[in-house]
C-alpha positions in Angstrom: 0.2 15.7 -16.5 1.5 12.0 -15.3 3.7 10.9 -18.7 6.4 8.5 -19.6 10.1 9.5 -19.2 12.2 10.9 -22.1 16.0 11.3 -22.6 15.5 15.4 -22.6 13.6 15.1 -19.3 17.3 13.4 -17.5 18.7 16.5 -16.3 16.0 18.0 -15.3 15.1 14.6 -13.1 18.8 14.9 -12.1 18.2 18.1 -10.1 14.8 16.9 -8.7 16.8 14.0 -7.0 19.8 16.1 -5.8 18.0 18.5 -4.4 15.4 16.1 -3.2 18.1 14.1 -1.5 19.6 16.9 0.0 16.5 17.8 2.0 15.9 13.6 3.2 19.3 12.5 3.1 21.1 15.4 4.4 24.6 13.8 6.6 25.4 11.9 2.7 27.3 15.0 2.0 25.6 14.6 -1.4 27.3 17.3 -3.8 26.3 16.4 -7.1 23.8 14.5 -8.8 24.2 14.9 -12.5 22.7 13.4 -15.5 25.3 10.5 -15.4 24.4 9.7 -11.7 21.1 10.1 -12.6 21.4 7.3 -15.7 23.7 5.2 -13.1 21.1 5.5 -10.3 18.0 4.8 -12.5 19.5 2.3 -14.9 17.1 -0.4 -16.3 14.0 1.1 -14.6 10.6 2.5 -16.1 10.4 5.7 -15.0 7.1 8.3 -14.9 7.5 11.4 -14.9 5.2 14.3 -13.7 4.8 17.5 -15.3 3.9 21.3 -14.4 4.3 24.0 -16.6 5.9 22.1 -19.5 8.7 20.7 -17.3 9.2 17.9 -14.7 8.6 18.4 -11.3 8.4 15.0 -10.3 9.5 11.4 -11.2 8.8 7.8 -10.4 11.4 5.2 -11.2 11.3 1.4 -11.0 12.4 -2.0 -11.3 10.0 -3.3 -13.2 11.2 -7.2 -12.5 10.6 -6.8 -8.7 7.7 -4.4 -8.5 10.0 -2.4 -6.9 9.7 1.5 -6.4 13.1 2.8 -6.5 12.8 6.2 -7.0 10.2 8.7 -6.0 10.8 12.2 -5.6 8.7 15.5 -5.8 10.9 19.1 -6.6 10.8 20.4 -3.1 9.7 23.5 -4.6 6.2 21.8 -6.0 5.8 20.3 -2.8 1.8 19.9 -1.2 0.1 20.6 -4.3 -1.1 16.8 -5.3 1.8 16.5 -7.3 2.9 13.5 -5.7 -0.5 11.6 -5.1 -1.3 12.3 -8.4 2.0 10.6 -9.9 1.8 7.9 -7.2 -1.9 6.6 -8.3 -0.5 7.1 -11.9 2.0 4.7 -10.8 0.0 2.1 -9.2 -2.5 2.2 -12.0 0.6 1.5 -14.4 2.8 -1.1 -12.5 -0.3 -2.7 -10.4 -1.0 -2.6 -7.1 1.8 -4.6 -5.7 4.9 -2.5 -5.3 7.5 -2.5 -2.8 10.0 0.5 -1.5 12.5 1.2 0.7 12.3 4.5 2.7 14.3 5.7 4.9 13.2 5.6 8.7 13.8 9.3 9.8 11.9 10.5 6.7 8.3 11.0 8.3 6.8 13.2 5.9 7.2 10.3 3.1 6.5 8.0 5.4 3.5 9.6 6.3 2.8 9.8 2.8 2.7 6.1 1.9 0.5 5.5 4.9 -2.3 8.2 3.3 -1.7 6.3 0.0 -3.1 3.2 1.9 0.9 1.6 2.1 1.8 -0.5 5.3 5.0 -0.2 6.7 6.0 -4.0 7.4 7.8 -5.9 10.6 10.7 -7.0 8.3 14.1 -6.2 8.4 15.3 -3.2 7.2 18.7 -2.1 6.8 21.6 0.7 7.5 23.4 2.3 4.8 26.3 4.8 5.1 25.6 8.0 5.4 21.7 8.0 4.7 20.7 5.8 8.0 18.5 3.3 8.6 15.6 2.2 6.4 12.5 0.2 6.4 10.0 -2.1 3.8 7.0 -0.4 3.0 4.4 -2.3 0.4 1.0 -2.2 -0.7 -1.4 -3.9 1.0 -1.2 -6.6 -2.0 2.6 -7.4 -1.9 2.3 -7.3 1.5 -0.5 -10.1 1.9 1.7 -11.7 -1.1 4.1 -12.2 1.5 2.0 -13.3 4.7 2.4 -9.4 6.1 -0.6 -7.8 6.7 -1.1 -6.9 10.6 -3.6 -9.4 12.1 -7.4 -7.5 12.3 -6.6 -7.1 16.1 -4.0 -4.6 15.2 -5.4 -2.6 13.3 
């Protein structure tokens, strides 16, 4: 069940992004994400919350203002079971089909992911940030085209 975040799910959503982050981001040293980080990390954003077994298992968070998927983490416990294309067409279906992330470049399972999910991983310029390495733009093929980004036919 794909549902709307509530203030009893935070430290349960907590834990799904600590130990999330552990497994992508593993040189942060990341020791703690509690229900404060969590609030911190997540502040301002809609977030979507998917659900197994009465508890979450997975969230969505974003900026609403940019169209911009902050957050999107599946408890590496619940991992290959839908879970995550199931909350990520919820999501799409909720905040339209032009949204934007940032995902880290030596994360190729996600990666791979958004690619299945019909996302294009753009020429842009990405970024480096401490500890969690380098990252690229990935969008939907609307935002991208909304930005003069889509690959010419020839390369595709």
């Amino acid at each position: 069940m794909i549902r709307d975040a509530v203030s009893s799910d935070r430290e349960a959503l907590a834990s799904i992004l600590f130990r999330a982050s552990r497994d992508v981001f593993p040189l942060a040293g990341i020791e703690r994400i509690d229900k404060t980080e969590f609030n911190r990390q997540t502040e301002g954003e809609s977030i979507l919350v998917a659900e197994e077994d009465n508890r979450p298992v997975a969230f969505a968070s974003i900026w609403d203002a940019e169209h911009f998927l902050h957050h999107f983490f599946v408890d590496p416990d619940y991992h290959r079971r839908g879970i995550g294309r199931s909350l990520m067409v919820a999501t799409m279906m909720r905040y339209g089909s032009s949204l934007s992330l940032k995902c880290n470049t030596a994360n190729t399972r996600a990666r791979a992911f958004y690619r299945a999910m019909g996302w294009i991983e753009t020429d842009e310029p990405g970024g480096e940030s401490q500890g969690t390495g380098s990252w690229i733009w990935i969008r939907t093929p609307v935002a991208a085209a909304a930005l003069g980004l889509l690959p010419d036919e020839q390369d595709r």
